[in-house]
Structure formats: structure tokens, C-alpha cells
GUTORVO-868631 format. One line per 3 residues: their letters; for each residue x, y, z of C-alpha. Coordinates in steps of 0.1 Angstrom, whole numbers. Layout:
% GUTORVO-868631
a	X Y Z  ...
END
This chain:
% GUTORVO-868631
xxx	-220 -57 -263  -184 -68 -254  -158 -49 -279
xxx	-136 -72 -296  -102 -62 -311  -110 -88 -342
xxx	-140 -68 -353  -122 -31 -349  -133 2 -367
xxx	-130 -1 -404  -93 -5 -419  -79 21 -439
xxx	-84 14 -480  -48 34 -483  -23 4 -501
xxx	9 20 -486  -12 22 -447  -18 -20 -457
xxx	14 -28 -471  34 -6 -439  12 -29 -419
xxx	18 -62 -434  55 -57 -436  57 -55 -397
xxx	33 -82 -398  56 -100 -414  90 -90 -395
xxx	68 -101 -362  77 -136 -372  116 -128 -369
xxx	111 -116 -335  124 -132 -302  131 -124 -266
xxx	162 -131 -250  159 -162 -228  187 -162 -211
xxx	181 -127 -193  146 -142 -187  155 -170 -168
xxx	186 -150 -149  209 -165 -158  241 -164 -181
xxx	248 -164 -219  262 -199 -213  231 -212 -199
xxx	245 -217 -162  237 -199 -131  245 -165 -124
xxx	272 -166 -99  266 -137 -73  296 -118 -57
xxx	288 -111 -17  291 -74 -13  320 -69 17
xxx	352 -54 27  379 -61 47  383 -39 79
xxx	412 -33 91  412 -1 116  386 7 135
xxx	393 44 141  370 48 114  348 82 102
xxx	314 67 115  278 81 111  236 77 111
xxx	221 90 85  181 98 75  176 88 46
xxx	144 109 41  124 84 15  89 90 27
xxx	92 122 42  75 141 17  47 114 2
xxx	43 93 42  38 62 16  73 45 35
xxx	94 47 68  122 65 57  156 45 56
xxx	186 46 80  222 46 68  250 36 90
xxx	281 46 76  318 33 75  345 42 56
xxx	348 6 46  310 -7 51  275 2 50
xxx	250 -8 65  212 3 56  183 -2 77
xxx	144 -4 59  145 -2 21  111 13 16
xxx	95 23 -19  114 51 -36  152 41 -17
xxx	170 36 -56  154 69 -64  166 88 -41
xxx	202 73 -37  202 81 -72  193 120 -60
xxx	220 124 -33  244 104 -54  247 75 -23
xxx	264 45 -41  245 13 -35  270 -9 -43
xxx	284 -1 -18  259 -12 8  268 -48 28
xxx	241 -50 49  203 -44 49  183 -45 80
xxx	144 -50 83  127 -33 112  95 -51 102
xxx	87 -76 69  58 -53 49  48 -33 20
xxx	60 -3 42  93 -14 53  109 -37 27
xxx	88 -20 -6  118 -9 -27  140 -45 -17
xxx	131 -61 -54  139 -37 -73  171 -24 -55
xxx	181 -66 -55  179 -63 -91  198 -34 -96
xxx	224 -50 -75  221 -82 -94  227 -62 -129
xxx	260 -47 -116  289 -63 -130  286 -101 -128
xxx	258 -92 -100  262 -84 -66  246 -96 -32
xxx	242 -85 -3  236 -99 33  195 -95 44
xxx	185 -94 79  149 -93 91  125 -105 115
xxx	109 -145 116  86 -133 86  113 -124 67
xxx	114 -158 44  75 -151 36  88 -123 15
xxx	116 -141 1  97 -170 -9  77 -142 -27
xxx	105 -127 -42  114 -159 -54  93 -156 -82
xxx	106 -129 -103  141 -124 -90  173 -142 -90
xxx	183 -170 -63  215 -154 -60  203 -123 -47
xxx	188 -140 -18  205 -167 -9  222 -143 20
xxx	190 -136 36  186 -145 76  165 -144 95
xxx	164 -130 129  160 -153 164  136 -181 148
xxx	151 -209 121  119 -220 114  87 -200 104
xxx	60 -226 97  33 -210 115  19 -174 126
xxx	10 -189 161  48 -198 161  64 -163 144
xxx	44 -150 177  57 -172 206  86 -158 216
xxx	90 -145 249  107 -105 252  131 -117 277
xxx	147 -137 247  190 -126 247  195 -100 218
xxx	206 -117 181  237 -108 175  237 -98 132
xxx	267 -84 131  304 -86 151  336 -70 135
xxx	364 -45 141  340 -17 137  300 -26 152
xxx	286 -51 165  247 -47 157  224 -67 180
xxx	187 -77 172  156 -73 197  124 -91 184
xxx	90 -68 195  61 -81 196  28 -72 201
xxx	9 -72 235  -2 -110 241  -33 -94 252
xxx	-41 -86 217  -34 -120 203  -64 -129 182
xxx	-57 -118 149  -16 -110 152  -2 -119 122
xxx	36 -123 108  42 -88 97  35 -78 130
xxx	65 -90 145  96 -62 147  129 -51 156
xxx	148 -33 177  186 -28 163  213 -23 185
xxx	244 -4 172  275 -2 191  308 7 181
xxx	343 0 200  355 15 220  390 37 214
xxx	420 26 235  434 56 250  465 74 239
xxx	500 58 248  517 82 273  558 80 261
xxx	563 103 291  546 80 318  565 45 303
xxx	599 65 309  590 68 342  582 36 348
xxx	615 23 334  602 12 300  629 10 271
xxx	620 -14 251  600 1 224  581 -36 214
xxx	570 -33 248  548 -4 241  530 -23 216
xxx	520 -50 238  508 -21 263  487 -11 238
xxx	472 -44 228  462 -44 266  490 -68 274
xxx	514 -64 309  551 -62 303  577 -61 330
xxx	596 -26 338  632 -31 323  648 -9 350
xxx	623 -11 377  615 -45 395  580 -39 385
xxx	548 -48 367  539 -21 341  499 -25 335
xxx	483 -10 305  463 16 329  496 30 338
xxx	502 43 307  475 43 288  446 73 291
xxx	416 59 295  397 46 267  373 63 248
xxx	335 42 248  321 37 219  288 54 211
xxx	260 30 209  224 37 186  190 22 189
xxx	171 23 158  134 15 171  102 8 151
xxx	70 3 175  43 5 153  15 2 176
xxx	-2 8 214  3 -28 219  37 -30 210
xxx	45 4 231  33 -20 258  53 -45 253
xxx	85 -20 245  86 -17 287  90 -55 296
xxx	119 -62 272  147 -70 300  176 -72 275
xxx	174 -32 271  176 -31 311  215 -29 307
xxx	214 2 287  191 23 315  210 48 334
xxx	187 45 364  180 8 365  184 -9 395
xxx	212 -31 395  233 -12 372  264 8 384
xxx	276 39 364  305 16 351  283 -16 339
xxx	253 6 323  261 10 292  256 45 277
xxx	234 53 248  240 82 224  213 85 201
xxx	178 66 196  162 71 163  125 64 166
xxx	111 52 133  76 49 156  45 65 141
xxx	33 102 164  3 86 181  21 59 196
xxx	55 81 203  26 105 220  9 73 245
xxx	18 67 279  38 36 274  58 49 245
xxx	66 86 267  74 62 298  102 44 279
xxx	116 74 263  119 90 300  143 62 310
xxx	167 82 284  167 115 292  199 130 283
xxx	197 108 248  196 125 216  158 117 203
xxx	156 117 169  121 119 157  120 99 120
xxx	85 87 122  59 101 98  55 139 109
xxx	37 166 88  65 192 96  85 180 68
xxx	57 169 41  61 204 22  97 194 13
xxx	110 177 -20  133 148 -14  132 150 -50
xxx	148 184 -59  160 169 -91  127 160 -106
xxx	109 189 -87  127 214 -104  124 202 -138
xxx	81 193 -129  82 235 -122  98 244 -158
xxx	72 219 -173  46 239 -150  56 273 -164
xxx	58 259 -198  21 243 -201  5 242 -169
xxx	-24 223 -185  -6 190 -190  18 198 -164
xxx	1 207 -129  17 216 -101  19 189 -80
xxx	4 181 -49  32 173 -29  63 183 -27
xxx	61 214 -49  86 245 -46  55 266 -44
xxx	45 250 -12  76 263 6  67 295 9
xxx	33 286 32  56 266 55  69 278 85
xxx	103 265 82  112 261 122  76 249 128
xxx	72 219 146  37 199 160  24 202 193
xxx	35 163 202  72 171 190  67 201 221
xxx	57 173 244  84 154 238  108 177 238
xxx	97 186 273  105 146 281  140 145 270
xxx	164 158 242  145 155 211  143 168 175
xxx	123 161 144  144 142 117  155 162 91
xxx	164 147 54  199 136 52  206 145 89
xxx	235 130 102  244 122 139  282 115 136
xxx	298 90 158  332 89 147  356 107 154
xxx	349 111 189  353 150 196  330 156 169
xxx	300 133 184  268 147 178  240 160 149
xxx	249 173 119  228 193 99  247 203 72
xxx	236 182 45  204 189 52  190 205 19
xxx	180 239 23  146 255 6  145 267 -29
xxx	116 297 -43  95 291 -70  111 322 -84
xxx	146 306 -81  135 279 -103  119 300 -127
xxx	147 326 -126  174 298 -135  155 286 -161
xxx	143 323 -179  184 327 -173  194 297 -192
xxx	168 302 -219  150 335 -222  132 323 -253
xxx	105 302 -232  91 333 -217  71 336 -255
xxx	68 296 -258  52 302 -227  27 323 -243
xxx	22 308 -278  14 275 -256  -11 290 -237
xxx	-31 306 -268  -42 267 -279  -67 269 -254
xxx	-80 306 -261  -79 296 -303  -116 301 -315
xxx	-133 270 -323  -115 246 -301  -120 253 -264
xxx	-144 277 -246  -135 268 -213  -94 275 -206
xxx	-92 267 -169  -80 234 -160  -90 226 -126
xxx	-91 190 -101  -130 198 -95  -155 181 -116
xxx	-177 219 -123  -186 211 -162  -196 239 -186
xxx	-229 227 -199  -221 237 -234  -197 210 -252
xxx	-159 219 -250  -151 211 -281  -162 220 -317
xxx	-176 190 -334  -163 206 -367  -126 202 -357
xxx	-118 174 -338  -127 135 -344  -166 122 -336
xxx	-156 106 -303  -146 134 -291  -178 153 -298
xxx	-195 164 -270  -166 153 -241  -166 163 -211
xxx	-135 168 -187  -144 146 -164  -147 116 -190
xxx	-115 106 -186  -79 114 -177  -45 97 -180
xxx	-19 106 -159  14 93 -165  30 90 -133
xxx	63 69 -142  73 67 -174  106 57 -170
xxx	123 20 -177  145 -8 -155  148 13 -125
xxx	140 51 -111  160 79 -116  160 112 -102
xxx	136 126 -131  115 93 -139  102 68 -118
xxx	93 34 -133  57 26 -151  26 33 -141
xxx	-5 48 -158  -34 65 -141  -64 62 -155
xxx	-88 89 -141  -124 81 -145  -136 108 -120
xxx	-168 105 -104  -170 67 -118  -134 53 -105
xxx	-105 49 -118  -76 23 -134  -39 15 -127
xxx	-24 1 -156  13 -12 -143  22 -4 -109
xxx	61 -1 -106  79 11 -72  68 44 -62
xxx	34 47 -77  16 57 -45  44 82 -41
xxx	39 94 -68  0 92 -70  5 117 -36
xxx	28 140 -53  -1 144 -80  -32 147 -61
xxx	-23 152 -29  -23 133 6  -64 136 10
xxx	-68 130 -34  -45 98 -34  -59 79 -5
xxx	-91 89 -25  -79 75 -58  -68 42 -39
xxx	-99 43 -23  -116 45 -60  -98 20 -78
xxx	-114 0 -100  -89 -28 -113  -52 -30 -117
xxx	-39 -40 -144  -5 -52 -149  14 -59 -188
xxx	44 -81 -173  65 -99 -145  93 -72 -147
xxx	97 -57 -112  98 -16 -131  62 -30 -138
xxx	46 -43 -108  69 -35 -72  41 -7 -60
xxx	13 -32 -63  20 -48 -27  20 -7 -13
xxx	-11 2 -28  -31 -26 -22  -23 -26 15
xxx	-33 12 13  -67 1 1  -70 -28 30
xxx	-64 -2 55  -89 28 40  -117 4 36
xxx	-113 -14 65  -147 -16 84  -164 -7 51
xxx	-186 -28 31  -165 -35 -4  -155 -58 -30
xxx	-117 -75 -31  -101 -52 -56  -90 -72 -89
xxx	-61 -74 -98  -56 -87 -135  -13 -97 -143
xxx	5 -126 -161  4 -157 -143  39 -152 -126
xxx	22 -125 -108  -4 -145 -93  21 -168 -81
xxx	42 -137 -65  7 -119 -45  -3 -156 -33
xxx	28 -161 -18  34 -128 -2  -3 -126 11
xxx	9 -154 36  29 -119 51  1 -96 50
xxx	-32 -97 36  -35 -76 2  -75 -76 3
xxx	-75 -85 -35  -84 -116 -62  -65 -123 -90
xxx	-74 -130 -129  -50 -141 -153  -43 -120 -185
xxx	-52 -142 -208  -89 -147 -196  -92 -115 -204
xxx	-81 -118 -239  -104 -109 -269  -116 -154 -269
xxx	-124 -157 -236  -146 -122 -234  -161 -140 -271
xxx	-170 -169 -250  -185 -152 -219  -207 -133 -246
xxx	-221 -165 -262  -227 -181 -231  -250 -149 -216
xxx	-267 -144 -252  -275 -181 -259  -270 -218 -240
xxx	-277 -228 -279  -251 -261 -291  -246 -238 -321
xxx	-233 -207 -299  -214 -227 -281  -195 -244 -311
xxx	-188 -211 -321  -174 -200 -295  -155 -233 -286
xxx	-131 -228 -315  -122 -196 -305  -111 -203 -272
xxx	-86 -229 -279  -66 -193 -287  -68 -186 -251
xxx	-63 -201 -216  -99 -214 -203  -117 -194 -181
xxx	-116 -215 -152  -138 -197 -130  -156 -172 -152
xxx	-173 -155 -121  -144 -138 -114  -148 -126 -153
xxx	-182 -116 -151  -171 -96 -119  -145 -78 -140
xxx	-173 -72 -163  -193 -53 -142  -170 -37 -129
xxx	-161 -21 -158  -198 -16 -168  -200 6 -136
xxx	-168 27 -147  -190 33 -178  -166 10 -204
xxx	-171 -14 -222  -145 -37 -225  -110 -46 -210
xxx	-91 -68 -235  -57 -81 -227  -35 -92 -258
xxx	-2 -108 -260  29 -91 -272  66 -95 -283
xxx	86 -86 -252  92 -119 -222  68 -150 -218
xxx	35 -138 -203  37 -101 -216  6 -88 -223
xxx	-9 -51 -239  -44 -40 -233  -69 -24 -249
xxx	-97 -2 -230  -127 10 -248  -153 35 -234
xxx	-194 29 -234  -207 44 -264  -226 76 -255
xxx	-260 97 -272  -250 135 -285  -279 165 -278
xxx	-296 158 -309  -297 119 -302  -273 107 -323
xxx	-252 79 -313  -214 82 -306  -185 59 -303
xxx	-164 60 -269  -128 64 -265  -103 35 -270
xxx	-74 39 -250  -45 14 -260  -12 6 -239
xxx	15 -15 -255  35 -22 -221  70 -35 -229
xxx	71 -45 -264  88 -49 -296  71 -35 -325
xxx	41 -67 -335  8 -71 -357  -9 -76 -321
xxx	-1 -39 -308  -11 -24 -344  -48 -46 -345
xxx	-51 -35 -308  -48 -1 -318  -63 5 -352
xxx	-84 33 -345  -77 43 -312  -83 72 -292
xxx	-48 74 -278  -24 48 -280  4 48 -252
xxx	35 26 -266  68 22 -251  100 37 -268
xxx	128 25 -243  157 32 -271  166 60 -301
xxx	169 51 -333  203 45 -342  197 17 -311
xxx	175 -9 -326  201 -39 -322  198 -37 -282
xxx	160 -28 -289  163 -61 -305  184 -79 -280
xxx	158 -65 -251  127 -71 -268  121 -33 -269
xxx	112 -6 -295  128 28 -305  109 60 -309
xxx	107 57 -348  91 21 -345  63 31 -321
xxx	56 61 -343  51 37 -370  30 17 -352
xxx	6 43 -342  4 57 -379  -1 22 -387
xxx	-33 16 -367  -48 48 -375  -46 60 -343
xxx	-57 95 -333  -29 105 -306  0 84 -299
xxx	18 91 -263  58 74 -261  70 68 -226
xxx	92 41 -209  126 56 -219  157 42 -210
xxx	172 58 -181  204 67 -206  182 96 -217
xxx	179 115 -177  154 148 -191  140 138 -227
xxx	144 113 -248  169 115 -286  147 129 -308
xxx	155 125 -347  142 146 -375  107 117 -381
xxx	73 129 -383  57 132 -351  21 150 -362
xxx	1 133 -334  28 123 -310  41 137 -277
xxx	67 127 -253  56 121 -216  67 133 -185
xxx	64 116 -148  26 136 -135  20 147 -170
xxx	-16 150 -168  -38 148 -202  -71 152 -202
xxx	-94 137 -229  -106 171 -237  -74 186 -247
xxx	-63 158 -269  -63 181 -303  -36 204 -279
xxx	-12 173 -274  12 169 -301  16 210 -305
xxx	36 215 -274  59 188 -286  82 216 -305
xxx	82 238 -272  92 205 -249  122 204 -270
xxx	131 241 -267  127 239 -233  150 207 -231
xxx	174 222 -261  204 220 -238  197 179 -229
xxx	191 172 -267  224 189 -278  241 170 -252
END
């Protein structure tokens, strides 16, 4: 039987429950989103004009350095990024998943960035470029920047297209092809091509080496295979003038020495002579030059040796004199180990062999380090606090550090370091290259290790009262009558006796088991990420039968890893289910690309179904077109044919082909878009009949066009002594203001997860944003009747925890990025809610 949000559990008889709700009922009808933002553009109605981000350069004698930008290092779910740096431009290269995050971290200014440079066009590579577009677009009256990429570049635009402003990518170019109409023609382009020059000023001049793959391996090449090799060099430094030298030579005039040094030749004024700038000028200093190289496969490597335009940069080449050769300084290889480690790939790195190597592709020497420390640190006071919802994580945990041998390296980084001057890339390592005598890595920004007992130490310092919180929080779980079993663990080893007391808690949660369900809150923070929330995303962890993503903002695989693990996330990808997404809003949706390609590659070879992925129409619109890039491996289902009519519909058409059913159900699903193809509905359907649920109902709320909430509701399930009992209901609000949808949704639900971007004093820009304040979403859950109410998506205004005022908050928490809930320690939840705010004391004062 289909559940159906019109026939929920019973209504409360209480008037004041009934009058509360048809009072917000009513004030739904007042409620409007802000059109203007929606559209992108202006108050006035007109375009949003965007200002080019650039600066004028005047002398280029400039501080000058690379920079690892170590996004990825930890999680492997991106290439990290590469920061060439300026005093008076920047220029970035790769803007994977997670780059806003941690610029946020190190406190690296993106508006300050001119230029950003694609080594290839994927999930991979150019993950985190929506969302840092629309940061840039919300700073001051919105800021672009210049785009440089590979042919395939404008298949991602065009994606982009569809939920971000033209402005932002109007500067977008494209690399060596105008036209990219075809894969066969992204592909044809010979590796003899001359080098695309990007950029030419005072300061670099950055040239552009299209790599493609083997033409051997031709059948099934496709556009985001295509990639880059950048070519950084700076100026070179006229020498110093030589006063001493010009007297010699008869030299008086003192306008003449600044022709001398513009490399002009003046005439002695005491000798009958020539003066040439050589005669008294030192010689000049060359300008260091950097290759940043991504060669993501065998067939590339192959392909790496034939490029002729890098013959000029080869000490030994034949041809090239010691003066024409042009010498490189430092390569930084964004190229995965097992290609680095083939024949081709160790064959090109031998014609540089006293270049500094800098090893930035994926390497496990560095995966026990947070690039995070921000959010790390506070994840380990959470720990201490209530280890039960708050897990150590997975990844990039302090208490990793002290397993890893901090010098350790792999046995290929030993190979290659036996090939030429080489060393594993090191989170914000710097190789500087101006000023000249101090050319060469530079490892003090490098962030050194921090103890668990540091952390723990600091925090016991600060606040010596959570040492008993600590304690008073663990004794929930040891309280007679609520839990036998205390241990919280990832297995699935179940005690056979029920874990929780049927006397104390709420039917549908009689006879639970832990590994019925879990919901892991792995962003839960709004617009953009911040060094202690990513964006949304919701895990829904079914166990042994699957599991859900509901939202999928930038950084959910990241974040996913720093959960469960390298091994558990690629299994949780591997395991999804369905995704689920509420809105067109890129904090809702930018890690959908990454994951789905993550599931294409672990299932590859394997017999499996598309995954579906189930979005407002926008989104649809948005995967189609970047799936001409890369195939995602997925089919798409709009929201609303998953809304309570068209599931009504699919139900009278299996139960009866009767004229009577079917005039019954015709009515209802004028309310609805038509199912146009219903197999894709019935697909969903048993899919979630295999998770063990029983429905997935989408319904609209009050937030943009095409915003959507969802209900899911669990298979009803048979107690020891036969007796039938309801499942869960899990509801999720995504971006809403407060509505009679959300409260119908939820009446009676398990645990309903609502957002509560603003605090209270704050409900005119709740209002203005289509967004609700903590008191509101309170209101709504004690509205519906719901069991547990969860608030996340806070504004990035409040960094640690949200403003709290004095309201009731019974059966309400406050979540966390990785906060971990299991279904079987729902009674715990809104108990630790006063120790969250001792712990945080300091935050909430300020």
C-alpha cells in the first residue's frame, strides 16, 4: 500500500494544536519568494552587471609563488588545486569540490583570484566552479572572473547555464578549438599543435598544451578526456645598472642610463663610442618557468613523449644549445601514482633531471591529515562530549596522527626519487619564484600535526565543566529501561533482545533494531561551506538494504569519506539507492555530478541499474546537459511525479483498470504534473520496496519555483508476539518558509529534519529569503505532532552553533556536519541539547 500524506496518522483533538495549525495555514497564503534573486538579476528587474576581476600591473619585480592548495589530500574525492601567486594577481589552477571550504580555512581571499585554469573539464577537476562562481557573483555588485579550459570546456558551461548567472560566464575560453560541435572533433587535434598562449603581461605569460589520449585508444574517447598542460613563465630580471662601469665608458648624462636600462644603445658623451646595454648592465636574471601537468592515464603518458612544443624546454634535446633551451624550475605533477610509476610517464620525467618534482597527485602519505583543522577540532570536542552521535571520523581525524609515520613516503615516491629531484606535495607547500635568491620550496606553511590530547587539553582548559557533561551524557545509554546495549559500533552485530523498552518510548520504535536506519547529517550548513559546515546533504543509512542521499551540495563525497572511511564511502556510493534533491540552489545539488561519476566508475563492468536521481525540473535540465561531458550513469524523475497524486494514480491503475478507479484518480492528478512515463515510477517504486519503505512522497514548499520537501515512510513491520507495527516516517523540509505543506507532511512523524537558516529576531530576511528561524521550525514540528525534530541549514553568520533563545526545545536538537543518529537512540536526542550549549557557551555569548 502506497502511503499518502492526505490520509496521515490521526490529527490531534487538542483546539490550541488545530488553531496553531490553521493560523500558519493561514499566514502560508501571505508568503512569497523573492523573484528577482531567483532570476539573478537586480531589484530593478535588469541584468546583473558583472565587474571582471583584474589589476593593473605595473612592476614586475614582484613576490611570486606556487602553491598546493591541498583540497583532496585527505578525502582523494578531487585533484587538489594550484595557486599561482602575485602581489597584484592570482591565478588558480583546478577548482575541485571543497576549494571555498578550504580558502575559507587558510583565510586565501577569493576575490582576489583573476584567473582560473582547467587541467581537464570533469566532476574531478572543475567540481567546486558553481558554487565558487556564485560566491563570486554575491560579492558586491558581483564579480567575474576569466575561465580557461580545454575544447570541452563549454559543455560544462552550457550546464552551468542553468542555475547560475550569465555574467559569471561570459569570460569563459576555451583552449585551442572555437568550435566543439563533436567528440570526434574535441579529439582531432594533432600534439604538434603551437602552445595557446592564455595569458601575456608584465608578470607571466602562461601557455596551454592540449593532451590527448593515445589515437590507438580511440574507440570510446570522449570530451573530458582531453587535457592540459600549463606553461608558467615569468620574465626575466634585467640585470643591475653598473654606475661604476658607465663612468668608465664616458657616460654623464644621467637620462642615458635609463635608456641603458630599457635595453636601448646611447652614444658615450666623452668617448667616440657606442655604449651597449651589456656593457653596463650585469646579466639578466631568467625567469623561472613551471609546468603544471595532469596525465590521467597510460594512454596519455604515451602521448606525453610525442608533444614537440615541450622539445624547447629539454636540456638534452638535440638541437637545443645551453642558451636557446629554456630552463625549467619546477613541474608539479597533478598525474595519478600508477601512471607517474609507467614507463612512459618515468621516461618523460628523466628528460628533467635536476627539476624540482613535485608529486601533488593522489598519494596515501598524506590521507591521515586534516585540511580541515578548523572543523576537525571542533568534530573531536563533539567526540569527547557524546561519542554516540558524534563518531570519530573516518578520515582526517587527530587520532589518526599518531599511527602515521610522519616522514613516511610510498615505495613509488622512492622510485622516483631515484629518477630525479622529487618530493611528495605537502598542503600549502610553496615553491617560491620571486625574489630570485630565495628560489626554491618552502615548507613553512605547511601545517604541522596536532594530538588528540592537544585538542582535548585546550578544550578541558577553556571549560573544565565538560569533563562531568561528559559523564552525565554518557549515563543515558546505561539508564535502566532504555538501552541494554551501550556500544555504538559501524558493524551490523544486533543484540537479539529489543533495544528499547516498549514501555518508554513511542510504538514505532518498539522492537528497532540499529541497523533499521540511520541519518547522518553530513552538511548542514547554508549558501556556501565554511570551515565548520559544509553545505546540505543528508545520509540516509539503511544498512544491509541501501541507502538515500537527500540533497547533495559540494563536498558530500568528502564528506561521506570523512565519515566512513575511504573503503565505507565508495561502499555507500556503491549502495545508493536514489538521490533525492529539494531545489535548484547550487548548496543543494553541486556534489551530485562527483558522486554519481564515483558510482559509474565502482560499478563499471558490473551488472546494475542507472541510479535515479529524483530533482526539480531545472535539475534535469542541468545533468542532461552536462552528461554530453561525461556520462553520469543515472535517469532522472521529476519531483512532482513523485508527489502524493501521481503515487494515488500509479495505485489505482495496479489495483484496478476499472472506469470508476480511474475517474477517481483522474481528478486527483490535475494537482500534479502527469506521469509521463510511469515506468520510471514504478522503478522508483521498487526500488524503495527493496530498501524495505514504503513510500517516497515529494511535496511542494514555500522557498523558489520548483522547491520541493519529502516525506519517507518505512514498511510496516510484525513485533515477537505478532502484532503489527507502524514504520518510521522520516520528513525533510529542504529550504523552506514555514507552510501547511511541511506541517501535513509531517504530522506524526518519526523525525522531522526542517531548516532554520536565521534566529529569531531575523524573520524579515527569513522573509525576504524564503527561509525560516529556529522558533518557526520548532513550531512547525510541535505542530505536526512530530516525535523528534532535527534543525540544520544555518546561516553561515552563526560559524559553531546556531543563536539559541530561551523557546521550548523538548524534542529538538541542533545538528552538526557527521552527526550520526541512529534510529535507536532517538529518546537520547534532545537531552544532549543543554550539554551542546555548554560546550559551545563561549560562541553563544559572543
Amino acid at each position: 500500500m502506497i502511503f499518502s500524506i492526505n490520509n496521515p496518522l490521526p490529527r490531534s483533538k487538542n483546539s490550541r494544536t488545530e488553531s496553531k495549525i490553521l493560523s500558519m495555514v493561514e499566514e502560508t497564503k501571505t508568503y512569497r519568494y523573492n523573484e528577482s534573486r531567483a532570476k539573478g538579476v537586480d531589484k530593478k528587474g535588469h541584468p546583473q552587471k558583472f565587474q571582471l576581476s583584474g589589476r593593473t600591473v605595473h612592476n614586475p619585480n614582484t613576490t611570486a609563488y606556487v602553491q598546493v592548495l591541498g583540497t583532496g589530500m585527505d578525502t582523494h574525492d578531487t585533484l587538489p588545486s594550484i595557486l599561482l601567486f602575485f602581489d597584484k594577481q592570482r591565478f588558480i589552477f583546478n577548482a575541485g569540490e571543497g576549494l571555498q571550504r578550504f580558502c575559507a580555512e587558510h583565510k586565501i581571499k577569493l576575490s582576489k583570484i583573476d584567473h582560473i585554469c582547467l587541467s581537464r573539464v570533469c566532476s574531478e577537476t572543475a567540481g567546486g566552479l558553481p558554487g565558487l562562481l556564485l560566491t563570486l557573483a554575491g560579492m558586491g555588485n558581483g564579480l567575474s572572473v576569466n575561465i580557461w579550459g580545454p575544447p570541452s570546456l563549454e559543455l560544462l558551461i552550457n550546464a552551468m547555464k542553468s542555475f547560475i548567472p550569465h555574467g559569471s560566464v561570459v569570460n569563459a575560453k576555451e583552449i585551442g578549438l572555437t568550435t566543439c560541435s563533436s567528440s570526434a572533433a574535441l579529439l582531432d587535434t594533432s600534439n604538434s599543435a603551437e602552445p595557446f598562449v592564455v595569458v601575456e603581461n608584465e608578470l607571466v605569460k602562461i601557455s596551454a598544451i592540449l593532451l590527448l589520449p593515445s589515437s590507438l585508444e580511440g574507440a570510446g574517447k570522449k570530451p573530458s578526456d582531453i587535457s592540459v598542460i600549463y606553461v608558467c613563465e615569468l620574465h626575466e630580471i634585467l640585470g643591475k645598472f653598473d654606475k661604476e662601469k658607465a663612468d668608465a665608458l664616458g657616460l654623464k648624462e644621467r637620462k642615458k642610463y635609463g635608456l641603458l636600462q630599457k635595453g636601448e644603445c646611447v652614444k658615450s658623451d666623452c668617448l667616440d663610442i657606442m655604449v651597449h646595454p651589456s656593457d653596463v648592465m650585469d646579466p639578466p636574471i631568467p625567469g623561472p618557468v613551471v609546468f603544471i601537468v595532469d596525465c590521467p592515464t597510460n594512454s596519455h603518458a604515451k602521448e606525453l613523449l610525442s608533444i614537440q612544443t615541450l622539445n624547447g624546454y629539454y636540456p638534452d634535446f638535440v638541437g637545443n644549445s645551453p642558451k636557446s633551451s629554456k630552463a625549467v624550475n619546477c613541474i608539479i605533477h597533478l598525474t595519478p601514482p600508477p601512471v607517474i610509476n609507467s614507463p612512459n610517464y618515468e621516461k618523460w620525467m628523466k628528460k628533467f633531471p635536476t627539476v624540482q618534482h613535485i608529486m601533488a597527485g593522489h598519494s596515501m602519505k598524506h590521507v591521515e591529515i586534516p585540511i580541515l583543522k578548523s572543523s576537525t577540532r571542533m568534530a573531536a570536542r563533539l567526540n569527547y562530549l557524546c561519542p554516540q552521535f558524534f563518531p570519530v571520523p573516518a578520515v582526517g581525524s587527530f587520532q589518526q596522527h599518531n599511527d602515521a609515520a610522519q616522514g613516511s613516503i610510498t615505495s613509488s615516491e622512492v622510485l622516483i626519487s631515484q629518477l630525479c629531484e622529487s618530493t611528495s606535495a605537502e598542503n600549502l607547500m610553496k615553491f617560491t619564484l620571486r625574489p630570485h635568491n630565495h628560489l626554491g620550496l618552502d615548507k613553512s606553511n605547511v601545517p604541522s600535526l596536532m594530538a588528540p590530547s592537544e585538542v582535548i587539553d585546550e578544550l578541558l582548559s577553556e571549560n573544565p565543566e565538560i569533563v562531568d557533561a561528559a559523564q552525565l551524557v554518557s549515563q543515558f545509554w546505561s539508564e535502566p529501561g532504555e538501552m541494554e546495549d551501550t556500544s555504538i559500533t559501524d558493524d551490523t552485530t544486533i543484540s537479539e533482545k529489543p533495544l528499547l523498552d516498549g514501555n518508554t518510548v513511542p510504538s514505532f520504535l518498539q522492537n528497532i533494531r540499529r541497523d533499521d536506519l540511520e541519518i547522518v547529517l553530513l552538511g548542514t550548513g547554508s549558501s556556501q561551506p565554511s570551515k565548520y559546515r559544509n553545505v546540505s546533504s543528508i545520509y540516509i543509512n539503511l544498512f544491509s538494504k541501501g541507502s538515500l542521499l537527500l540533497d547533495c551540495g559540494e563536498g558530500t563525497l568528502a564528506q561521506l569519506k570523512r565519515r566512513y572511511g575511504m573503503e565505507g564511502a565508495e561502499n555507500a556510493v556503491r549502495n545508493l539507492r536514489c538521490i533525492w534533491i529539494s531545489h535548484i540552489h547550487a548548496d543543494h545539488h553541486a556534489g551530485i555530478a562527483r558522486i554519481l561519476a564515483l558510482r559509474r566508475d565502482l560499478l563499471k563492468g558490473v551488472p546494475h541499474e542507472r541510479l535515479l536521481v529524483i530533482g526539480p525540473m531545472q535539475l534535469e535540465l542541468f545533468l542532461d546537459a552536462y552528461q554530453r561531458l561525461e556520462d553520469l550513469d543515472m535517469q532522472f524523475l521529476d519531483c512532482r511525479s513523485t508527489m502524493d497524486t501521481s503515487w494515488n494514480a500509479l495505485e489505482c491503475d495496479a489495483e484496478s483498470k476499472s472506469e470508476s478507479c480511474l475517474q477517481g484518480c483522474s481528478k486527483r492528478m490535475k494537482l500534479s504534473m502527469p506521469v509521463e512515463n510511469d515506468s520510471l515510477l514504478r522503478s522508483l517504486r521498487n526500488v524503495l520496496w527493496g530498501a524495505g519503505l514504503e513510500g517516497l512522497i515529494s511535496f511542494p514548499v514555500v522557498h523558489c519555483p520548483e522547491a520541493f520537501g519529502v516525506v519517507l515512510k518505512a514498511a510496516e513491520r510484525t513485533n515477537a508476539v505478532g502484532e503489527i507495527i507502524q514504520g518510521w516516517k522520516i520528513v525533510y523540509s529542504g529550504d523552506t518558509r514555514p507552510c501547511s505543506e511541511v506541517i501535513e507532511a509531517s504530522h506524526g512523524a518519526t523525525v522531522l529534519i526542517h531548516e532554520a537558516t536565521f534566529e529569531d529576531c531575523m524573520v524579515d530576511e527569513a522573509v525576504e529569503k524564503n527561509h525560516s528561524t529556529t522558533k518557526e521550525a520548532i513550531e512547525v514540528g510541535d505542530s505536526a505532532g512530530a516525535y523528534r525534530v532535527i534543525l540544520t541549514h544555518f546561516s553561515q553568520r552563526y560559524p559553531k552553533i546556531p543563536a539559541l533563545d530561551e523557546i521550548s526545545m523538548k524534542k529538538t536538537c541542533i545538528a552538526f556536519d557527521l552527526m550520526s543518529v541512529n534510529i535507536a537512540d532517538l529518546p537520547m536526542l534532545p537531552k544532549i541539547l543543554p550539554y551542546l550549549k555548554l560546550l559551545f557557551r563561549t560562541d553563544i555569548a559572543s
